[in-house]
Each structure stands twice: as C-alpha cells, then as structure tokens.
Residue, then its C-alpha position, 0 to 999 in steps of 0.5 A: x500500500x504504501x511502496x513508493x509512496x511519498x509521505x509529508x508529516x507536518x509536525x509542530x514539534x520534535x516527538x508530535x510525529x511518533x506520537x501521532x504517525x509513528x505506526x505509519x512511518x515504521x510501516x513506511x521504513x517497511x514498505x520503502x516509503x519516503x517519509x519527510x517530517x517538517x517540525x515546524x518548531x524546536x526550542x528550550x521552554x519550561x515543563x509542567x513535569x521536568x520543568x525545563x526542556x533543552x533545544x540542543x538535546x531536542x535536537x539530539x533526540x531528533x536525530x535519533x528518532x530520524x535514524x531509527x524511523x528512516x525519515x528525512x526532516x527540516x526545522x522550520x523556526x528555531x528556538x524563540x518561536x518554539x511554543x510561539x508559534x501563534x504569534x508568528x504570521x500565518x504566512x510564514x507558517x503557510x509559505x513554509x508548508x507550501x515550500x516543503x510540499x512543492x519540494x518533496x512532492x508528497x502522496x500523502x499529507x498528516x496535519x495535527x489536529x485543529x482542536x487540540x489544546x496546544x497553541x501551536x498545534x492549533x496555528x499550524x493546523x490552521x496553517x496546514x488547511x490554507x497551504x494545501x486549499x484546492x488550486x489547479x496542479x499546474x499551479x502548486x502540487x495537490x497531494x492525492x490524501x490529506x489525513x488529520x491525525x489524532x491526539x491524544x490531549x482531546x479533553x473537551x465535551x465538544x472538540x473530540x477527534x472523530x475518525x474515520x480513517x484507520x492505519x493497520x500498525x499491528x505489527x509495528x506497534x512495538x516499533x512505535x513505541x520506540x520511536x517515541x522512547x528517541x524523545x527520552x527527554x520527553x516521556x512521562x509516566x503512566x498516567x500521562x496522555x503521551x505515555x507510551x502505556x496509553x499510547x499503546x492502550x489507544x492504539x489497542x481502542x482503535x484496533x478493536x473499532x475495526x477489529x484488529x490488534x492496533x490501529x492508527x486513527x485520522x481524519x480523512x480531510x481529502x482524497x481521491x482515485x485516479 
C-alpha cells in the first residue's frame, strides 16, 4: 500500500510525529516509503513535569528518532518561536508548508489536529488547511490524501477527534513505541496522555473499532482515485 509512496508529516514539534504517525512511518521504513517530517518548531521552554526542556538535546533526540524511523526532516523556526508559534504570521507558517510540499512532492499529507489544546498545534493546523486549499496542479502540487491525525490531549465535551480513517500498525506497534522512547527527554509516566502505556492502550481502542490488534486513527480531510 504504501511502496513508493511519498509521505509529508507536518509536525509542530520534535516527538508530535511518533506520537501521532509513528505506526505509519515504521510501516513506511517497511514498505520503502519516503517519509519527510517538517517540525515546524524546536526550542528550550519550561515543563509542567521536568520543568525545563533543552533545544540542543531536542535536537539530539531528533536525530535519533530520524535514524531509527528512516525519515528525512527540516526545522522550520528555531528556538524563540518554539511554543510561539501563534504569534508568528500565518504566512510564514503557510509559505513554509507550501515550500516543503512543492519540494518533496508528497502522496500523502498528516496535519495535527485543529482542536487540540496546544497553541501551536492549533496555528499550524490552521496553517496546514490554507497551504494545501484546492488550486489547479499546474499551479502548486495537490497531494492525492490529506489525513488529520489524532491526539491524544482531546479533553473537551465538544472538540473530540472523530475518525474515520484507520492505519493497520499491528505489527509495528512495538516499533512505535520506540520511536517515541528517541524523545527520552520527553516521556512521562503512566498516567500521562503521551505515555507510551496509553499510547499503546489507544492504539489497542482503535484496533478493536475495526477489529484488529492496533490501529492508527485520522481524519480523512481529502482524497481521491485516479
């Protein structure tokens, strides 16, 4: 399925592409896909848990994860823009996404989800519809799908993730799992959203929604058949 394929990821920040798309891109290193990962945003800033985090060590973290998930990658704002990414103009933001995707000329698209809680998650969202809005392919390149992916920090009654497209990542569930451990500076301990344990308790939910061991949940946004 996914042999040859292209796949873009635009993550707003180091370990939001294991986290949300981890299963595809270990299926991808599998199937001999080509995956990009554009992190809109590294930095140093304070945690509620750790109560800092480290640019250069990010950066280290990156590399790792890049290696063992076999994707190429591109920062897009450094340090003072890291969890500021709502104050920076949608344009930057857009213009960047246009840039990557006319580059590497992606089949499939993940974008974060709209809703989440997070700033930065929200801007580059927003950011990500406006970049890749309908226009003619002569003009810019249409990737065919564009998937929404899901987080696991939905808390409001009214602004749940809703899928309706599901990934198979049984087998590489395990290999997930250990993407997300390249962000050390980044785990928590069960209970945490983000923990590996839960991580892995909804990739079991969204499995049995379809009846197999593991699943990655998305938002279908756009497609189409040749």
């Amino acid at each position: 399925m996914l042999k040859d394929k292209k796949i873009l990821i635009i993550a707003s920040h180091p370990d939001d592409e294991a986290i949300c798309c981890g299963g595809l891109i270990m299926l991808a290193k599998h199937e001999q896909a080509k995956v990009f990962v554009l992190f809109m945003s590294v930095g140093s800033s304070r945690q509620l848990v750790t109560k800092q985090t480290n640019a250069d060590e990010r950066m280290r973290e990156i590399n790792k994860a890049a290696k063992y998930g076999n994707f190429s990658y591109k920062i897009a704002f450094r340090r003072k823009q890291f969890m500021r990414l709502d104050i920076v103009p949608q344009k930057e933001l857009i213009e960047m996404i246009e840039d990557t995707s006319y580059d590497f000329k992606p089949d499939i698209v993940c974008i974060p989800f709209h809703h989440s809680f997070d700033q930065d998650h929200r801007a580059v969202a927003t950011a990500s519809i406006t970049a890749f809005r309908p226009l003619p392919q002569s003009l810019v390149h249409q990737p065919r799908t564009i998937l929404e992916c899901e987080e696991p920090y939905s808390w409001t009654a009214d602004k749940q993730f809703v899928p309706n497209f599901y990934i198979n990542i049984s087998k590489v569930i395990e290999e997930k799992i250990m993407l997300l451990k390249c962000h050390k500076t980044q785990l928590r301990k069960d209970p945490f959203p983000r923990s590996p344990e839960n991580l892995q308790r909804i990739a079991g939910i969204r499995g049995a929604e379809i009846g197999i061991a593991y699943a990655e949940s998305y938002s279908l946004l756009r497609t189409w058949w040749v």
